[in-house]
Backbone as CSV, one residue per row, in Angstrom:
resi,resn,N_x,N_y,N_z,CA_x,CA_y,CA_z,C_x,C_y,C_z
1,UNK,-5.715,30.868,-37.739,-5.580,31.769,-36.625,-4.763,31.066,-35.536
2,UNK,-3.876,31.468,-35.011,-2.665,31.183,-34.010,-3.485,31.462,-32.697
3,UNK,-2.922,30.100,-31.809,-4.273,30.328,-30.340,-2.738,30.931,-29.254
4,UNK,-2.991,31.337,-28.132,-2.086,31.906,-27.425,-2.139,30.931,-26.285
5,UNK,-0.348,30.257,-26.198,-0.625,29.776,-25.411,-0.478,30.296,-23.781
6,UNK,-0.982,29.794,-22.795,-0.983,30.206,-21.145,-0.789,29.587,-20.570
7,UNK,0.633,29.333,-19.748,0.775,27.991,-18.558,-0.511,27.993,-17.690
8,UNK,-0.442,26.725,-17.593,-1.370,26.100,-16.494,-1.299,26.841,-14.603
9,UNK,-1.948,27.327,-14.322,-1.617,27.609,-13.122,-0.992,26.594,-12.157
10,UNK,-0.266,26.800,-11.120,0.883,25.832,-10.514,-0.094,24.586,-9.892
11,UNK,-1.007,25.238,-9.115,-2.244,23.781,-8.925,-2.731,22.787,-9.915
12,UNK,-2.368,23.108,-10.955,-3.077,23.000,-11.816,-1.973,21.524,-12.776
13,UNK,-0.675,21.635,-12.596,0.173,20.917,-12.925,0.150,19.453,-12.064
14,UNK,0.245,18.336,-13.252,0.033,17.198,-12.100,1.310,17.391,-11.527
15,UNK,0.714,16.052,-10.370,2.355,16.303,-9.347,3.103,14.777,-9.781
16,UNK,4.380,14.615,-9.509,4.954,13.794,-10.138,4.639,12.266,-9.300
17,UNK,4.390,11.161,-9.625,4.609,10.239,-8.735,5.285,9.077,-8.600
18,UNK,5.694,9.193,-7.447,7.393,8.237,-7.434,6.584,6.547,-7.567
19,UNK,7.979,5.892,-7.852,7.550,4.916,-7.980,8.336,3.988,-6.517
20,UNK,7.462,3.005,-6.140,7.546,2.236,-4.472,9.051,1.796,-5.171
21,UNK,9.525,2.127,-3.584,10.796,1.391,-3.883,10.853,-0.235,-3.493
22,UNK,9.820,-0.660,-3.177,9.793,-2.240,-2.482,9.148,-2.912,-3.783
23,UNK,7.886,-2.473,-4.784,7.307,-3.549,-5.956,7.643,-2.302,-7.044
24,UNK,7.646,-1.131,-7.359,8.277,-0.722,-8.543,6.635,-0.136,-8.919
25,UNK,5.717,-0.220,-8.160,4.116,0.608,-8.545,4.480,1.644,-8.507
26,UNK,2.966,2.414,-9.053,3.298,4.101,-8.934,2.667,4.488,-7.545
27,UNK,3.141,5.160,-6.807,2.480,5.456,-5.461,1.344,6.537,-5.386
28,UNK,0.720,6.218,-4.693,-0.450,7.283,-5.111,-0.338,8.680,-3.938
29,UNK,-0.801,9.584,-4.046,-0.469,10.574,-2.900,-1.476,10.603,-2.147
30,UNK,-1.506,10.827,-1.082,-1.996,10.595,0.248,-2.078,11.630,0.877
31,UNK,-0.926,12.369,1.172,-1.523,14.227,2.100,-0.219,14.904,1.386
32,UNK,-0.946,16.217,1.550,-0.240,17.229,1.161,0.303,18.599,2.587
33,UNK,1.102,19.273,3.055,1.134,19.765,4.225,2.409,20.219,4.292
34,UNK,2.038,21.238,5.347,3.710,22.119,5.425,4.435,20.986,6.126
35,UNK,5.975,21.407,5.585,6.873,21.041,6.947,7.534,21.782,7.846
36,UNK,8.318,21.493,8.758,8.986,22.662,9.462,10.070,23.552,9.235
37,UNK,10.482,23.085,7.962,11.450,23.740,6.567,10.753,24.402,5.856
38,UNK,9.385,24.630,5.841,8.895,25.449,4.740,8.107,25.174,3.623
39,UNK,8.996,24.162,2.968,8.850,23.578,1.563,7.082,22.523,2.038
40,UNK,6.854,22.135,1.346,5.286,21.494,0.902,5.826,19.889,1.649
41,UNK,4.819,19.380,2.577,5.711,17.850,2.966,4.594,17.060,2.113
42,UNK,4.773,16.127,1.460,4.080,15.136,0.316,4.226,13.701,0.979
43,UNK,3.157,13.329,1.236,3.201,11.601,1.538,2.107,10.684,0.506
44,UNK,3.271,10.030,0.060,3.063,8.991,-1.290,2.283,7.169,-0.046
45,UNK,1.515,6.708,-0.964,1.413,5.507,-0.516,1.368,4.248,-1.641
46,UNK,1.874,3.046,-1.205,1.876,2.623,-2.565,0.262,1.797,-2.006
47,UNK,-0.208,1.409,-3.209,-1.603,0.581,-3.109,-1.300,-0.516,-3.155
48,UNK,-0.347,-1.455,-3.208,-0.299,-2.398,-3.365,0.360,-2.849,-2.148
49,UNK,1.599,-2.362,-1.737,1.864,-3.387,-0.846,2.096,-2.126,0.495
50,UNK,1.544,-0.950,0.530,1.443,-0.258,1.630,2.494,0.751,1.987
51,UNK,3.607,0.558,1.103,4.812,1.739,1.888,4.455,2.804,1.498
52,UNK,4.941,3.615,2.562,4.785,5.211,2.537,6.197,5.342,2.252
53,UNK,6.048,6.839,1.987,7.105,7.445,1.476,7.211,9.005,1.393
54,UNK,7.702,9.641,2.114,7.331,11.659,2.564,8.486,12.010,1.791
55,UNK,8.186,13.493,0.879,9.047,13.966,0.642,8.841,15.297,0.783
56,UNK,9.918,16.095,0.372,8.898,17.710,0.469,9.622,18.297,-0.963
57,UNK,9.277,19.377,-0.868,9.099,19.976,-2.648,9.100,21.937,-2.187
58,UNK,9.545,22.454,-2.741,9.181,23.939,-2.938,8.073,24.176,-3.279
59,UNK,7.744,25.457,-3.100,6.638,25.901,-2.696,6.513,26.481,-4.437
60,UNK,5.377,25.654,-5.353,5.099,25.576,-6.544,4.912,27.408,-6.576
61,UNK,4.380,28.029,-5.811,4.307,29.749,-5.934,5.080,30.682,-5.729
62,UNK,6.283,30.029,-4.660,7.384,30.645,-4.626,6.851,31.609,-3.748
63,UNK,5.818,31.494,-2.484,5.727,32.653,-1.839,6.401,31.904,-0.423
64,UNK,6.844,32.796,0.623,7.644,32.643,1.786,6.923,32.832,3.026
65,UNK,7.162,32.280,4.077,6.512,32.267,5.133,6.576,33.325,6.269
């Protein structure tokens, strides 16, 4: 019997995580929040040696403000 598959809802997708540009770790995420563009503002931290790093991203639902 063939199962059906169903994307994951958009929350539901991990989010990608950059790697520190100072030791090459994976940064862990830290806050999630609008910016004044719209798009989602994302702040990465690395655990090891502390840099932050903000980026922003579209809005995984595609709804508008």
């Amino acid at each position: 019997m063939s199962e059906i598959y169903a994307r994951p809802e958009p929350t539901l997708i991990p989010i990608r995580r950059p790697l520190c540009p100072a030791c090459q770790s994976r940064m862990l995420l830290v806050h999630v929040g609008a910016s004044c563009d719209g798009p989602n503002l994302r702040i990465f931290e690395c655990s090891k040696c502390g840099n932050v790093h903000e980026t922003t991203v579209d809005d995984p639902n595609g709804s508008a403000r």
